[in-house]
C-alpha positions as CSV (number, residue, x, y, z in Angstrom):
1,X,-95.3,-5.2,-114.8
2,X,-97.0,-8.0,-112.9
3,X,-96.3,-8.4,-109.4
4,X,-94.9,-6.0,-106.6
5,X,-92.7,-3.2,-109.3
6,X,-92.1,-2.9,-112.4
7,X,-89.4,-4.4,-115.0
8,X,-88.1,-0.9,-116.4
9,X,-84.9,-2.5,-117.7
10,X,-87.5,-5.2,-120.0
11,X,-89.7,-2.6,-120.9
12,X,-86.7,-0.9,-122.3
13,X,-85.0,-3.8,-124.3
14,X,-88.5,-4.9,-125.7
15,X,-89.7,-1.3,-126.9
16,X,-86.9,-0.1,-128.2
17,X,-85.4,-3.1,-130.2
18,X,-88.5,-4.0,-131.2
19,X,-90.5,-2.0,-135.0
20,X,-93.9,-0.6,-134.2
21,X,-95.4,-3.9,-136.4
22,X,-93.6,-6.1,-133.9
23,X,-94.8,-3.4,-131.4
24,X,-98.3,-3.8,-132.1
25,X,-98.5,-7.5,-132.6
26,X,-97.2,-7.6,-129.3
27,X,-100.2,-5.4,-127.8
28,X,-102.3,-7.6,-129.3
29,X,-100.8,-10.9,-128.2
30,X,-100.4,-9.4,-124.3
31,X,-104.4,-8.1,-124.5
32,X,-105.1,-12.2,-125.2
33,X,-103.2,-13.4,-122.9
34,X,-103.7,-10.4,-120.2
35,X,-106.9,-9.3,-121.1
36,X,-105.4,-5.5,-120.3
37,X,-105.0,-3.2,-123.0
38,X,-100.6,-2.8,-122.4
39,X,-101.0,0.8,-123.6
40,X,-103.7,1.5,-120.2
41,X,-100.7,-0.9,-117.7
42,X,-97.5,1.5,-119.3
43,X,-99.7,4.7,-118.2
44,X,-100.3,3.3,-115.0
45,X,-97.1,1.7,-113.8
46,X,-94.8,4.2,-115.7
47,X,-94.4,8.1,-115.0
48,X,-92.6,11.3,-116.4
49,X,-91.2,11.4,-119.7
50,X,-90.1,7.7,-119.8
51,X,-94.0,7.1,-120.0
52,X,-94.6,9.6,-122.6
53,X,-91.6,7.8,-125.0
54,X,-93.1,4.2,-124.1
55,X,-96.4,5.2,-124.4
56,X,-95.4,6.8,-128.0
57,X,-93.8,3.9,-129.0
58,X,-97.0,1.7,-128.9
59,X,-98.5,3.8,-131.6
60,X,-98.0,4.0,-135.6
61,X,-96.4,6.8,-136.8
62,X,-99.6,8.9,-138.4
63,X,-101.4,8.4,-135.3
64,X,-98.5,9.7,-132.9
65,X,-98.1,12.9,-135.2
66,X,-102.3,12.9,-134.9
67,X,-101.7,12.9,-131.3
68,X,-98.5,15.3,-131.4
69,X,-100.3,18.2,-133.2
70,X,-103.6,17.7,-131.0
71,X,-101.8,18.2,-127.8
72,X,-100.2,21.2,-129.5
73,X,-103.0,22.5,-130.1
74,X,-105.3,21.9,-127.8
75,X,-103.2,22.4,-124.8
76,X,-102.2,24.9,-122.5
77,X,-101.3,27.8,-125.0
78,X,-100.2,26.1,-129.3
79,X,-97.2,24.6,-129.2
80,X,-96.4,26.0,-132.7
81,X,-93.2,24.2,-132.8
82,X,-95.0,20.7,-132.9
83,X,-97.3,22.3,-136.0
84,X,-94.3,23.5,-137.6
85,X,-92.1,20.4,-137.1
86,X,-94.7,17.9,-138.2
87,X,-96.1,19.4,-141.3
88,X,-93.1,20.7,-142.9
89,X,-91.0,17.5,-142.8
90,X,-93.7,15.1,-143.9
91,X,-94.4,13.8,-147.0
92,X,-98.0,14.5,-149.2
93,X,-98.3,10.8,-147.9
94,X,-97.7,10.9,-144.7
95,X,-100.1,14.5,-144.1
96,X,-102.7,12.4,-145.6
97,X,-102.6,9.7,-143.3
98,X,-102.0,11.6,-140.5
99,X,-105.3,13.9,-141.6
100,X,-107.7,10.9,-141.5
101,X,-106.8,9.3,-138.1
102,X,-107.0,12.5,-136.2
103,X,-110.4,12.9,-137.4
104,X,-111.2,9.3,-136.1
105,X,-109.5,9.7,-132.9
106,X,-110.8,12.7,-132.3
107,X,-114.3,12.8,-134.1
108,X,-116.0,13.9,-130.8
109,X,-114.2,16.9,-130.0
110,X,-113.5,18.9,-132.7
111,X,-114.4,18.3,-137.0
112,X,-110.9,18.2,-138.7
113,X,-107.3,19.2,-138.3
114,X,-107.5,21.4,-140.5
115,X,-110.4,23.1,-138.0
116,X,-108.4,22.6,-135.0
117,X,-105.4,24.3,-137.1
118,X,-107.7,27.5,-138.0
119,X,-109.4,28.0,-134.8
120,X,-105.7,27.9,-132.9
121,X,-103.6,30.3,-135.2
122,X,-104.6,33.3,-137.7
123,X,-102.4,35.3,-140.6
124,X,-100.1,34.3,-142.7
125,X,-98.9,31.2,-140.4
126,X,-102.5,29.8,-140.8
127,X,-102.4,29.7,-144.6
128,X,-99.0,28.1,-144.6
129,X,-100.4,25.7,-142.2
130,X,-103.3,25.1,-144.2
131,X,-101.1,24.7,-147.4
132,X,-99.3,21.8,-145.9
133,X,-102.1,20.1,-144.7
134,X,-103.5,19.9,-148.8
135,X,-100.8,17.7,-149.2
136,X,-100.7,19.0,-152.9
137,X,-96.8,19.8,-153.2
138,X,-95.6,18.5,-156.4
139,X,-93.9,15.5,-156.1
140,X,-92.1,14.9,-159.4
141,X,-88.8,15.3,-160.1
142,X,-88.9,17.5,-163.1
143,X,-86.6,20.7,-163.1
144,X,-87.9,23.8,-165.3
145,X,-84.6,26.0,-165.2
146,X,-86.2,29.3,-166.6
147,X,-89.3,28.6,-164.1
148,X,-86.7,28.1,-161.1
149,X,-84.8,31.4,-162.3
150,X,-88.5,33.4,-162.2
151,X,-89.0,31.7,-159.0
152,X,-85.9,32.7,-157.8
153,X,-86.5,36.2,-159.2
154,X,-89.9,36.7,-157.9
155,X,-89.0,35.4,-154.2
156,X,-86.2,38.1,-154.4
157,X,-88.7,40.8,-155.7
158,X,-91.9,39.7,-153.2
159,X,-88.8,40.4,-150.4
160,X,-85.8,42.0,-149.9
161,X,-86.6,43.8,-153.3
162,X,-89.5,45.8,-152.0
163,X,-90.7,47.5,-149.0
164,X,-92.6,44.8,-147.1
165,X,-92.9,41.7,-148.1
166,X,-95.6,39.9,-149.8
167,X,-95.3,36.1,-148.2
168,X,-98.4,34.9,-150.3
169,X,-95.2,34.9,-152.8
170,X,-93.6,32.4,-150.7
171,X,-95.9,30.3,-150.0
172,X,-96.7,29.6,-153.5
173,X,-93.3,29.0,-154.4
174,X,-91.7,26.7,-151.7
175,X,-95.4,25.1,-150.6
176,X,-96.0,24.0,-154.3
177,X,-93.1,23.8,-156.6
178,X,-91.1,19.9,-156.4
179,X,-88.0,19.6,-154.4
180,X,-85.5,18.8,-156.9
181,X,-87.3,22.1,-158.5
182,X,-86.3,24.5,-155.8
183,X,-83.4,23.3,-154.7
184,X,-82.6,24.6,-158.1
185,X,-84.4,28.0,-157.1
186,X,-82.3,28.0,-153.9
187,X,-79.0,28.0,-156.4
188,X,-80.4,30.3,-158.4
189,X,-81.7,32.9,-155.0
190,X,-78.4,34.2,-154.5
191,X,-78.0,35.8,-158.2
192,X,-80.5,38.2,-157.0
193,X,-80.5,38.9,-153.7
194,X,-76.5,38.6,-152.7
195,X,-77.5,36.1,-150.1
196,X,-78.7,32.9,-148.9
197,X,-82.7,32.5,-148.8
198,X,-82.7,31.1,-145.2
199,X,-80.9,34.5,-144.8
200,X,-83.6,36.7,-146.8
201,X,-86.3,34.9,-144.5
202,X,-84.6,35.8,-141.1
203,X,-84.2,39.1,-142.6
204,X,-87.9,39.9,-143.6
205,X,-90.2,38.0,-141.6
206,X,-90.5,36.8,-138.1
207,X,-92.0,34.8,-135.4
208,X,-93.8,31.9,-136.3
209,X,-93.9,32.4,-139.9
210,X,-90.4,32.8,-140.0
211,X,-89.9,29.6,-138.2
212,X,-92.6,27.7,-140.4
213,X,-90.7,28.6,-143.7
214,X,-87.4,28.4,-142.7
215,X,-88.5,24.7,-141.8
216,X,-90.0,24.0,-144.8
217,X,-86.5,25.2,-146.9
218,X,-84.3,23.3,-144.1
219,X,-86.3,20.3,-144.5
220,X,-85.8,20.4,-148.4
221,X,-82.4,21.1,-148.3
222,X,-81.5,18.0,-145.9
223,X,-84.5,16.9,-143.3
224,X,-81.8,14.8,-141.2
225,X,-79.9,18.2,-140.4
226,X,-83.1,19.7,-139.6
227,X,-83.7,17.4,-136.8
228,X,-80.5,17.4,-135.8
229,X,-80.6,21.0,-135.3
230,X,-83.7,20.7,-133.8
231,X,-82.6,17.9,-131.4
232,X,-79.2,20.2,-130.1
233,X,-81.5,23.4,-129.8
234,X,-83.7,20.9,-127.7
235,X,-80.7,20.0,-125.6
236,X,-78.3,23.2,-125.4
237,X,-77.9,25.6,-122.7
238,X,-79.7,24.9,-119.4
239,X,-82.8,23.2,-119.3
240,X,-84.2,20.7,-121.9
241,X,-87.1,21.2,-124.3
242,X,-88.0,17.2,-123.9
243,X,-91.4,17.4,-125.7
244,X,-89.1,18.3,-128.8
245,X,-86.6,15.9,-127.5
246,X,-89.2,13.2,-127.7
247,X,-91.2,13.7,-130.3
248,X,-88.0,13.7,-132.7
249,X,-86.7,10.7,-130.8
250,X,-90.1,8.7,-131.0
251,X,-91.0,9.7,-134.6
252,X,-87.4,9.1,-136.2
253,X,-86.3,6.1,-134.4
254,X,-87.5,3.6,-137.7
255,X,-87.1,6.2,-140.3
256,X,-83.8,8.0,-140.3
257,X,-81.8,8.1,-137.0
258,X,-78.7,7.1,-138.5
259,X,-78.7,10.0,-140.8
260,X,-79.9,12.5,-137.9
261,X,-76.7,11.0,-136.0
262,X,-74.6,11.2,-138.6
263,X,-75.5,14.9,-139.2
264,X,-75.4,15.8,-135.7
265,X,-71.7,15.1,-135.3
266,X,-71.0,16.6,-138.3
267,X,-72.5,20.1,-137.4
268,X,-71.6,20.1,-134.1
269,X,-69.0,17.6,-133.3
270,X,-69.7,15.9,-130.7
271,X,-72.4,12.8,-130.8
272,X,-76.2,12.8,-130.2
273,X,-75.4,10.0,-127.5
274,X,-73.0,11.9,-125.8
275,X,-75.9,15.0,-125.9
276,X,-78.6,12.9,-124.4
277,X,-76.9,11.5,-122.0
278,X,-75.9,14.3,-120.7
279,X,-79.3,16.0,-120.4
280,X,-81.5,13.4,-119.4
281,X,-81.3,10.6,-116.4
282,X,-82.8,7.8,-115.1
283,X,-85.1,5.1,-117.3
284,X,-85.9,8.1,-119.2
285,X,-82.4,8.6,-120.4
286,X,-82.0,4.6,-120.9
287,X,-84.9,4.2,-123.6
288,X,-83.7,7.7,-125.6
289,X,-80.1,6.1,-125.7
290,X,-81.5,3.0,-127.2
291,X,-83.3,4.6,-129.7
292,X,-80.3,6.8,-130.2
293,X,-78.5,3.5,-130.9
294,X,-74.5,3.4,-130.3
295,X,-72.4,6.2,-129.6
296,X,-71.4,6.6,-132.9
């Protein structure tokens, strides 16, 4: 960056090969010996979406989400997509230290996520939100077979058994119970109902809330198929969705691309590299490709 243009191609090989420890001890080392804060020269001699991915980066995972779901909500209309992605694939852990550095960050414009969450949605959506953000699921592994068939049952009879549905139902069950315990439920589902739950869920609610618990289910069943469906709904058709595009790419890069690639080709057959490359150019499409990793 010094001097007349910029080095995309360095920027590129250092950012991407690099993990966001190595990352941040090299902020810290350029601020000594630049006395410029790297994060402040990116913005300015970057642009576009190749700036937002660099500029994402630079910053641990708890604070990017912190970040993520602030711009969703706070910007131009909620990005409920961000909410939904973000809180249904993370872990009690990760919510929790995502929680504490968006009150930090953000301590002089609003008092809590949680806040922010309430003030920007209402309903149903909300208190599924809300759940998530408790970070109380059950983590244990334990698998109570005549509790997953009464689950099972009383998701079934809460839905497709009744006229209307009562979601506070499903919220108890799949924000609470372990995963090992309803993946066990999901087995169990079909008994009653004839069909698949995802099924049941398109089939008695919609919009957001539809989205939110169908993530939350998807994300159980096998979170690197989630993203991967997420990443080629991002990419299909004309046009491209690149906050989603990003924010998957940014956020998975260290913790499970391989998988997400793997599961890609598998459900659709052709590669993630082969997707990205075709729906992205320039820098931008350089530094997602690197992430991406090979074409396999």
């Amino acid at each position: 960056m010094k001097g007349t243009g910029t080095n995309e191609a360095t920027i590129i090989e250092i950012l991407a090969h690099r993990t966001i420890a190595q990352r941040l001890k090299i902020k810290e080392a350029f601020k000594q010996s630049v006395g410029k804060e790297l994060v402040d020269c990116l913005k300015s001699e970057l642009t576009g979406n190749f700036e937002k991915v660099a500029v994402g980066l630079m910053m641990p995972a708890p604070v990017y989400d912190a970040y993520e779901l602030r711009n969703a909500i706070k910007g131009a209309g909620t990005e409920e997509a961000c909410l939904i992605d973000i809180l249904a694939s993370r872990s009690n852990a990760e919510v929790k230290e995502i929680v504490s550095p968006y009150y930090t960050i953000f301590i002089h414009f609003s008092c809590s996520l949680e806040d922010d969450v309430c003030g920007d949605t209402s309903g149903m959506f909300q208190r599924v939100l809300v759940s998530l953000l408790t970070a109380g699921r059950d983590e244990s592994t334990k698998v109570d077979e005549a509790q997953a068939v009464q689950d099972a049952k009383d998701i079934y009879e809460a839905g497709e058994a009744r006229w209307g549905t009562d979601e506070v139902k499903f919220l108890t069950v799949l924000c609470v119970r372990n995963r090992n315990h309803l993946l066990r439920v999901f087995q169990e589902y079909p008994k009653s109902s004839g069909r698949d739950i995802e099924d049941s869920i398109k089939r008695e609610m919609s919009g957001c809330l539809e989205d939110a618990f169908l993530a939350i289910v998807k994300c159980l069943k096998n979170k690197p198929a989630f993203f991967a469906e997420r990443l080629y709904k991002s990419m299909k058709g004309l046009g491209t969705t690149d906050s989603v595009l990003i924010r998957i790419m940014v956020a998975r890069a260290e913790i499970d691309m391989l998988d997400i690639k793997a599961e890609f080709l598998k459900i659709y057959g052709k590669t993630l590299h082969s997707f990205i490359k075709g729906d992205t150019s320039g820098d931008y499409r350089k530094i997602l490709l690197e992430l991406c990793g090979g074409e396999k």
